[in-house]
C-alpha positions as CSV (number, residue, x, y, z in Angstrom):
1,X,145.4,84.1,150.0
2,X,141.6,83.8,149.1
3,X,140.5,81.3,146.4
4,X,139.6,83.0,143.2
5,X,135.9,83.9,143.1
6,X,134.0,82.9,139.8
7,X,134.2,86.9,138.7
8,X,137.9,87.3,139.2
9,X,138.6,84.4,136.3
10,X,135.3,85.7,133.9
11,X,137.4,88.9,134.0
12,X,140.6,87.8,133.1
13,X,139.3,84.9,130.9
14,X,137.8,88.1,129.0
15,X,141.2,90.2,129.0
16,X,143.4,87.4,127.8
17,X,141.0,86.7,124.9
18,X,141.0,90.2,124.6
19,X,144.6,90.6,124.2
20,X,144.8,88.2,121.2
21,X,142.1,89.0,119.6
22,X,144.5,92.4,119.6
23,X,147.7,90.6,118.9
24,X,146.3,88.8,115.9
25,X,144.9,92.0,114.3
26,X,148.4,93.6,114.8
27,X,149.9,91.2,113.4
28,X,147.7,90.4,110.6
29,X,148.6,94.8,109.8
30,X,152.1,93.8,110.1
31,X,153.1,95.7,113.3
32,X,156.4,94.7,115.1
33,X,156.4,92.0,117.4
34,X,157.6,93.9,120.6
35,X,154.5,96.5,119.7
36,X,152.3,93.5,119.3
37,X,153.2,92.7,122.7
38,X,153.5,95.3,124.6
39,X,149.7,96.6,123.5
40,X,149.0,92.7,124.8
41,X,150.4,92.4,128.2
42,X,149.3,96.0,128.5
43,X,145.8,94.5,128.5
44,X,146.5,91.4,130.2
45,X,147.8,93.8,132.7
46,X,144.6,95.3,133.0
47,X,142.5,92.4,133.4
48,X,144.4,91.4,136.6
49,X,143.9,94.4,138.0
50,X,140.8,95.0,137.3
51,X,139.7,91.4,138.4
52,X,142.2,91.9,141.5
53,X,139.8,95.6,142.6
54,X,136.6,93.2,142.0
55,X,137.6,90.2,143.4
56,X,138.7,92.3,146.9
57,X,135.5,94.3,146.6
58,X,133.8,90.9,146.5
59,X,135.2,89.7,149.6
60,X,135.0,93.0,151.8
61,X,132.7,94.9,153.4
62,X,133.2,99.0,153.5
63,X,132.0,100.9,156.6
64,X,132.6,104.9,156.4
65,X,132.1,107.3,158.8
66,X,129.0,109.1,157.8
67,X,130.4,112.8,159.3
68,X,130.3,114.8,156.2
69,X,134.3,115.1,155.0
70,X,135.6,112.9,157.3
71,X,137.5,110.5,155.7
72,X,138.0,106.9,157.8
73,X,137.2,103.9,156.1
74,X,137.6,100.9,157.2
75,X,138.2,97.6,155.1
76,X,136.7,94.1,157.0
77,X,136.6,90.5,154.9
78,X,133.4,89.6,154.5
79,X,133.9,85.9,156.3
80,X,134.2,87.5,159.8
81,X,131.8,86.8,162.5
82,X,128.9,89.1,163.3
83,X,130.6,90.5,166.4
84,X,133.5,91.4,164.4
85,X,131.7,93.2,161.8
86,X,129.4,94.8,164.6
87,X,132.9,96.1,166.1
88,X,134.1,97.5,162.4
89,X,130.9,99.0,162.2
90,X,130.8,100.9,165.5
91,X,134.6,101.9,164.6
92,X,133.8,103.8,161.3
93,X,129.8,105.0,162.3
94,X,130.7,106.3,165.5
95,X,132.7,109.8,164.5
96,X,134.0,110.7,168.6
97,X,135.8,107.3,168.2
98,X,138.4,108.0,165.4
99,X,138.9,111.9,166.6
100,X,140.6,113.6,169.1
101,X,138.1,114.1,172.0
102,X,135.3,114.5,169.1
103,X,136.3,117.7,168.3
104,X,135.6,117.3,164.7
């Protein structure tokens, strides 16, 4: 597991203040409890997941094949060596690689 990058906790700092900011004005309109929260794991549940997505797209790199409608992408952390990345990179650029005989 990847430490948490200084992004990943703004994000959910922001949801759970957020969520009850939203509790205390249900609450303060007299709505049930279990409403109350549900609407505020609902957003902390959204703040995880949205500082999960930036926290991976933080710590990846995306290569794509640039063949119009092909669709191989490939995923590499950003912490690899240069050779590594180089190899990545060749896998999703080169478009006979990642098709059968490069009939695509």
């Amino acid at each position: 597991m990847n430490k948490p990058v200084l992004a990943e906790a703004t994000t959910l700092a922001a949801f759970a203040t957020l969520a009850v900011a939203f509790a205390d004005l249900l609450a303060d309109h007299h709505v049930s409890a279990l409403a109350t929260l549900a609407v505020a794991l609902f957003i902390l549940n959204t703040g995880i997941f949205l500082g999960d997505a930036l926290g991976r797209t933080l710590r990846t790199r995306l290569y794509r094949c640039p063949t119009r409608r092909c669709p191989v992408t490939i995923t590499a952390p950003r912490n690899l060596g240069e050779d590594a990345l180089r190899h990545y990179r060749t896998q999703a650029t080169d478009h006979t690689l990642h098709t059968q005989a490069g009939t695509r």
